[in-house]
N, C-alpha and C positions, 0 to 999 in steps of 0.2 A: 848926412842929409837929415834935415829934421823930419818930424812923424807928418807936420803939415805940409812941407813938401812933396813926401814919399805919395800925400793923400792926393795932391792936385798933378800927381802922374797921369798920360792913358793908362788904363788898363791893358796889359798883356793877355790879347783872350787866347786861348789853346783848346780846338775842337779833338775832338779824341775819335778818331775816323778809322779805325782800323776794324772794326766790329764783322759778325758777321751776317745778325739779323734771321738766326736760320728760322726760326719762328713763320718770317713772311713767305719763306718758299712755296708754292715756286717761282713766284714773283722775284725772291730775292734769291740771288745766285752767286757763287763763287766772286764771280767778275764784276755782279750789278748787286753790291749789298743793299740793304736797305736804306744805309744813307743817302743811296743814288736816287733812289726811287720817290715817284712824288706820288701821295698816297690819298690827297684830298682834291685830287681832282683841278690846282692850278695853277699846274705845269712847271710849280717851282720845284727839287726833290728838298728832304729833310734838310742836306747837307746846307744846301743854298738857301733856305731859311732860316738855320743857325746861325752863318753868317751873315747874314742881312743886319739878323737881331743884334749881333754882338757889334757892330761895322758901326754902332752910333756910340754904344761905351767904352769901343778902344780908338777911338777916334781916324779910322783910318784904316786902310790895307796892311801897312806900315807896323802896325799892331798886333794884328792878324796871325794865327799860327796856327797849322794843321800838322797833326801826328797819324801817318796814317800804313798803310802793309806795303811792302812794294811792289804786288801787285796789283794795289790800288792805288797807283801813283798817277799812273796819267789817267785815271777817271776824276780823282781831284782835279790837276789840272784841266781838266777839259772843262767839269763842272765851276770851279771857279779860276778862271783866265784871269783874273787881278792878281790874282795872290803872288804876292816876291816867289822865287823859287827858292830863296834863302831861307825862306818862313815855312817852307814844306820840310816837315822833317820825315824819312822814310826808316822804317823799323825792317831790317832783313828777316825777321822772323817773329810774331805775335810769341808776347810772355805778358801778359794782361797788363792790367790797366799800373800796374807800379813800376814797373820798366819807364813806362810811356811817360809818366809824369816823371820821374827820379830824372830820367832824359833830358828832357826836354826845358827842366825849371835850370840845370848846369846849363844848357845850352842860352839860357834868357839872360844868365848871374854873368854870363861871360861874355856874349854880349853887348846887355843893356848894365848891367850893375846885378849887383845880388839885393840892393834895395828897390828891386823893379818889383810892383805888386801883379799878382800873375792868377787869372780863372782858367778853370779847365771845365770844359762842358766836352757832355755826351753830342753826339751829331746827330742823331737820330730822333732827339726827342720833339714833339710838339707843346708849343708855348703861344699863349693867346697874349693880349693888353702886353705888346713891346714898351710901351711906353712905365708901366707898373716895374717889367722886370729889369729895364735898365736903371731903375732907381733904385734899385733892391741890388744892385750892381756895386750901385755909389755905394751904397749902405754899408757892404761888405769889405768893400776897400777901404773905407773909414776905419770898420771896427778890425780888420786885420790889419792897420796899421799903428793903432790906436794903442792895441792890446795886444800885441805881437802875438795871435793868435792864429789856428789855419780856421776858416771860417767855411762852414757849409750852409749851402741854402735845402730848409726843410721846406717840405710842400705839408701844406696845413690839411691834413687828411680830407675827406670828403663822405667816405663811405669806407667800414671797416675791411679795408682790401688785404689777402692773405698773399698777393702774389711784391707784394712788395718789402724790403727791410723798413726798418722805424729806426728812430731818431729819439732819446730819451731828453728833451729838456729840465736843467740843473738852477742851480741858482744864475736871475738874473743878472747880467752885467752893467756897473752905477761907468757908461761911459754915455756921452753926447753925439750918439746918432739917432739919424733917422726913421732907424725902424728898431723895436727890442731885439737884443743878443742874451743869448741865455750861454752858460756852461755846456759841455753835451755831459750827461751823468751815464750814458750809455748809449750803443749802438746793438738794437738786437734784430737775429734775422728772422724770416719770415715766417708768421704766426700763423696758427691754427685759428681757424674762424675766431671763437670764441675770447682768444688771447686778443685779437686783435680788434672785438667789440670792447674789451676792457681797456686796451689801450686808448681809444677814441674818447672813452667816458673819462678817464682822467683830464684831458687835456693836455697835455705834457707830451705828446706824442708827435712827432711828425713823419711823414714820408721820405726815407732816402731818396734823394735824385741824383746823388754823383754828382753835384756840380759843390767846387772846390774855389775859395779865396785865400791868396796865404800874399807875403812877400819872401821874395827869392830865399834868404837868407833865414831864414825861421824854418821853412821847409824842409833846405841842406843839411838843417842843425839836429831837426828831428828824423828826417832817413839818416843821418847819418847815426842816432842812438839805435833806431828802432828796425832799420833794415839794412845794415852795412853793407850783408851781404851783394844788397842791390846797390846802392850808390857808389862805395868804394872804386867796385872795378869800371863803372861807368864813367868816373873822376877819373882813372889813370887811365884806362886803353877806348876809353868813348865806344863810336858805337858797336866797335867791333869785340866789346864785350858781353855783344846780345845774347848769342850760344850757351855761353855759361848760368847767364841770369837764371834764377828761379821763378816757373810761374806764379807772380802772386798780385792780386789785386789793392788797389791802393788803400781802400778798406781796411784788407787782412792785415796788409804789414803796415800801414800807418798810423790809419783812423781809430781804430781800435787800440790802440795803443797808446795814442797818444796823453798827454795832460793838456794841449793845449787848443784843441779842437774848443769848435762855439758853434753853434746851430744860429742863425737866422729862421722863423717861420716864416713862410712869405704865403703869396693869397692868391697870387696872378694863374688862371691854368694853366695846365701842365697833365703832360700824360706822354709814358716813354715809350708806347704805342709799342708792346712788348707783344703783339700777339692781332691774327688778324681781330678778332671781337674789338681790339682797340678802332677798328674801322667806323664800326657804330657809334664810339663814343663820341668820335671826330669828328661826322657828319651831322650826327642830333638832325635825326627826322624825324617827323611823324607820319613818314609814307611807312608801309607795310613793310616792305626789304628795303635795305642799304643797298643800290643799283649803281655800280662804275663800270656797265656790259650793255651793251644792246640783250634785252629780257621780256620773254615773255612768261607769264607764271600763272597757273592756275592754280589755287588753292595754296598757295607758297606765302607763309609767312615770317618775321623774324630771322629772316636771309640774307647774308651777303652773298653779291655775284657780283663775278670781277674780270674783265678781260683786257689783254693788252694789245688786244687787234679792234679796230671798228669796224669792220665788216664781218664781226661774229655773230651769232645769235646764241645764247642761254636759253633754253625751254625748259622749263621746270614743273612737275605736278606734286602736287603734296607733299612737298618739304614745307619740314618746319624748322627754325632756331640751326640752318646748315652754311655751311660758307661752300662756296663752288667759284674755282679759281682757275683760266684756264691762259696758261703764257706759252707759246711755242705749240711744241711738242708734247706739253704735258697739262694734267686735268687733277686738280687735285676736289675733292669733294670729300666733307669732314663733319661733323656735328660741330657744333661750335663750342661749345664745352670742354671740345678734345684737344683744339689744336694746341693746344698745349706740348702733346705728345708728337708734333713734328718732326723733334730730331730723333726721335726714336727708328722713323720712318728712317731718313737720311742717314742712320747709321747702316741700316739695312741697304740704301742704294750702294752706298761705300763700300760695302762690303759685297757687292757683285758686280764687277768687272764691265758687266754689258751694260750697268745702272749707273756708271760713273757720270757719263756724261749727262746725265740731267741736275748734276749737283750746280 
C-alpha cells in the first residue's frame, strides 16, 4: 500500500481505559475509575468524551477501540453501548501502559493489516476546540506515515508545570504537513520548578500527554528491537501471556528508546486533570469556590466542594485554598496543595482490613 493510501485510511483510535485515577478518590473507586466519572458538571464522564472526540477522526464506531481491566469491562460497556464487542479489548491483569499498546497494535496488524495507522489516547484526559484536535489528528497520521515515524502530540506548555514530563524538540522535519514535526532529541521526566521555568524559556519544550500516532508495522518493528521481552510472548501465546509481562510503560520501553519518535506541538487545551486542583482549572470561574455541592460558606475562599448526592449540604467557615469531597460513606477534606498525597492515604486504607472497603 502506498504512503498516500496508508494516509487516506480512518484512523484506528485506541482509548487506554484501564487506569485507576486514585488521585480523585473518593470520587473515584475501585469499580468507578475516574474515567467513569464526569467531573464538569455535564453529565457526560471523561471516557465518553474521549470518544465522542476521537468518533469524527476514526470515522466511525467501527474504528473505535477500548483497552481496558476486566473488571472494568462492563462499565465500558455500559458507558459506551456502541462500541463492537470485538473492539473491547480486556487485559486479565494491569502491567501498564506497554502491554496495553504492544497488545493491542498485534491485535489491529491482524486484523486490519499492519499498514493500519493506529492513535492511542489516555481516557481520562480533558481536551477543549474538537474541531483543532482532530486536525492535529490528520497531521499525525500524515507525518507517521510519511516518515515512517511513531509520532506524539506535545501540549505547547503554558505555565512552567513540575508535575508533568517534557518533550525535548530536535531538528525540524522538511515533510508537507500540516502542522510542524520536529525530531524528539529527548524525553525528560518531571522537573523541579526551576528546570522547568528553563525548559519553557527555550522553547523547544513540550508537555507529555501519552497520546501516540504510529502505523501498525513501524511500531512491531520497534517493540520488537526495544522490548522483546513484551511483544515476543504476546505474538506467540496472545493474551494469555499477560502474567509473565513485565510492568513497563510505553515511555520506558519504547519512547525513550526509540530513533524514530517525532513530537508534533499542538495548541488545542488540554489538561490530564491528574488531581482534584485540576477541577478549578476546568471550571475557570471567577466565583470564590469551585461549587459541584449544595454549599453554604462563610469566610471560605479558594475551595472546591463536591458532592455526589443533591440533597447534601456542605457548610463551611473559614477555609481557605481546601478541597471537601464527600461520596457515600466517606468525607475526604485536604488542603489543596496536598492532594497530591492521596495515595499515600489509600495505601493506609489497604492496609486495614476494616478500610478496604472504601477503596
Amino acid at each position: 500500500m502506498s504512503p498516500s493510501s496508508s494516509q487516506s485510511l480512518p484512523l484506528i483510535s485506541i482509548i487506554l481505559a484501564g487506569g485507576k485515577g486514585e488521585r480523585f478518590w473518593p470520587l473515584s473507586r475501585k469499580h468507578r475509575p475516574k474515567q467513569f466519572l464526569s467531573l464538569d458538571g455535564s453529565g457526560r464522564s471523561l471516557l465518553q468524551t474521549t470518544a465522542d472526540r476521537l468518533l469524527a477522526a476514526s470515522q466511525g464506531w467501527e474504528n473505535l477501540w477500548v483497552v481496558t481491566a476486566s473488571h472494568l469491562a462492563d462499565g465500558v460497556r455500559e458507558q459506551l453501548p456502541e462500541l463492537p464487542e470485538a473492539n473491547l479489548l480486556i487485559e486479565p491483569e494491569g502491567r501498564d501502559t506497554a502491554p496495553a499498546v504492544a497488545w493491542s497494535t498485534l491485535e489491529v496488524a491482524k486484523r486490519v493489516g499492519d499498514e493500519a495507522v493506529i492513535g492511542f489516547f489516555p481516557a481520562d484526559h480533558w481536551i477543549a476546540e474538537p474541531e483543532k484536535f482532530v486536525a492535529t489528528l490528520k497531521a499525525a497520521q500524515e507525518v507517521a506515515v510519511m516518515t515512517q515515524s511513531i509520532v506524539t502530540l506535545g501540549i505547547t506548555p503554558t505555565f512552567p508545570s513540575v508535575g508533568y514530563g517534557y518533550i525535548e524538540q530536535g531538528a525540524k522535519l522538511d515533510v508537507a504537513s500540516s502542522l510542524p514535526a520536529y525530531r524528539v532529541d529527548r524525553f525528560a521526566e518531571k522537573p523541579d520548578r526551576a528546570t522547568a521555568e528553563e525548559f519553557l524559556a527555550t522553547g523547544r519544550y513540550s508537555w507529555n500527554a501519552g497520546m501516540f500516532v504510529f502505523q501498525a508495522k513501524v511500531a512491531i518493528a520497534e517493540l520488537r528491537q526495544y522490548a522483546p521481552e513484551i511483544l515476543e510472548p504476546l505474538e506467540t501465546q496472545g493474551v494469555a501471556a499477560y502474567p509473565t509481562l513485565p510492568k513497563k510503560s510505553i515511555d520506558y520501553a519504547l519512547m525513550e528508546q526509540t530513533q524514530k519518535a517525532v513530537v508534533i506541538p499542538v495548541i488545542f487545551a488540554w489538561d490530564d486533570l491528574g488531581d482534584w486542583g485540576a477541577i478549578e482549572r476546568l471550571m475557570q470561574s471567577d466565583l470564590p469556590n469551585v461549587e459541584l455541592a449544595q454549599h453554604v460558606g462563610l469566610d471560605t475562599t479558594g475551595s472546591i466542594l463536591y458532592s455526589t448526592q443533591d440533597d447534601e449540604l456542605i457548610v463551611t467557615i473559614g477555609l481557605d485554598d481546601t478541597v471537601v469531597v464527600r461520596d457515600g460513606k466517606v468525607t475526604l477534606i485536604a488542603k489543596k496543595e496536598r492532594t497530591q498525597e492521596i495515595k499515600a492515604v489509600l495505601k493506609q486504607l489497604q492496609d486495614n482490613p476494616e478500610h478496604r472497603k472504601y477503596l
